[in-house]
C-alpha positions in Angstrom: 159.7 62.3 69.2 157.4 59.6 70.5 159.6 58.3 72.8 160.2 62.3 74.5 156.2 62.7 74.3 155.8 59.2 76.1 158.5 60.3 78.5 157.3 63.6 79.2 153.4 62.5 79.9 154.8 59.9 82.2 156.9 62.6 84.1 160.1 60.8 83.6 162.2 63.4 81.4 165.3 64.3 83.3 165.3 67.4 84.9 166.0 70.6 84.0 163.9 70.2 80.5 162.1 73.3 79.3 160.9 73.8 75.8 162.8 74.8 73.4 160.4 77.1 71.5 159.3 80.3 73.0 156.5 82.3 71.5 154.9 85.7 72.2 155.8 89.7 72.9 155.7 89.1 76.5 157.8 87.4 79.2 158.4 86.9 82.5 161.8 86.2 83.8 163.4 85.6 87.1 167.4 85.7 87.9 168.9 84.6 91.1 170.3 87.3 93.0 173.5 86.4 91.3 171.8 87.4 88.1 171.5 84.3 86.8 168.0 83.4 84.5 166.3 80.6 86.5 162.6 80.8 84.7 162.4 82.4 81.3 158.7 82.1 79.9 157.2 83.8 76.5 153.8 84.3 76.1 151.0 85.7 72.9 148.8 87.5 75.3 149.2 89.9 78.4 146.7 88.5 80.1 148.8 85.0 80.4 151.9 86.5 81.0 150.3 88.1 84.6 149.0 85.1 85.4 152.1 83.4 85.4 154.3 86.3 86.7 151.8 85.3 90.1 152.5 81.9 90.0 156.1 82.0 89.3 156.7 84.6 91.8 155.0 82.7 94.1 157.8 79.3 93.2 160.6 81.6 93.1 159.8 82.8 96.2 160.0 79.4 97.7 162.7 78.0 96.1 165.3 80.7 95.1 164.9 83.3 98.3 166.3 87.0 96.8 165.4 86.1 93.1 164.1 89.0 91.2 161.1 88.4 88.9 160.4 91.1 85.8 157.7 90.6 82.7 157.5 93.1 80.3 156.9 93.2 76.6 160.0 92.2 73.6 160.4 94.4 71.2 159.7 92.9 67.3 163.6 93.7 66.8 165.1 92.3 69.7 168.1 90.0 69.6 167.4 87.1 72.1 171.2 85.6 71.2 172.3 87.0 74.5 170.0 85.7 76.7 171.9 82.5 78.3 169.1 80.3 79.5 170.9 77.4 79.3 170.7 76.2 82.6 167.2 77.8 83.4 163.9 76.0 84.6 160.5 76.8 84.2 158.9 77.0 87.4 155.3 77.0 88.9 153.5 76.4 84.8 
């Protein structure tokens, strides 16, 4: 764990690396126009998650032309299982 902190504050993780834990109601997400999730970010408060849907649609913009970019609100029961972000970045925060 040390070793992944040290690398992280010294910018030398390997790319793509995106936290693993995701907390909050609301989200922004952005697919590809192939669909596929490129940003998937999870936030406690509304407030946060609009300031980030302006920044990341502001990357995706830039780097993935056609990409579609939706925030909304989970609902407490909602299965995330099918959600593939496997290969997904977090861009702009």
């Amino acid at each position: 764990m040390t070793r992944l902190r040290q690398a992280l504050e010294q910018s030398q993780v390997p790319a793509p690396y995106f936290p693993l834990g995701r907390f909050g109601r609301y989200f922004v997400t952005a697919k590809d126009i192939d669909g596929t999730i490129i940003s998937f970010s999870r936030f406690e408060r509304s407030a946060d998650r609009d300031f980030a849907a302006v920044a990341i649609r502001a990357e995706v913009a830039r780097s993935h032309p056609g990409a579609a970019v939706e925030s909304g609100v989970l609902d407490d029961c909602i299965n995330l299982s099918h959600f593939d972000v496997s290969g997904a970045v977090r861009v702009g925060m």
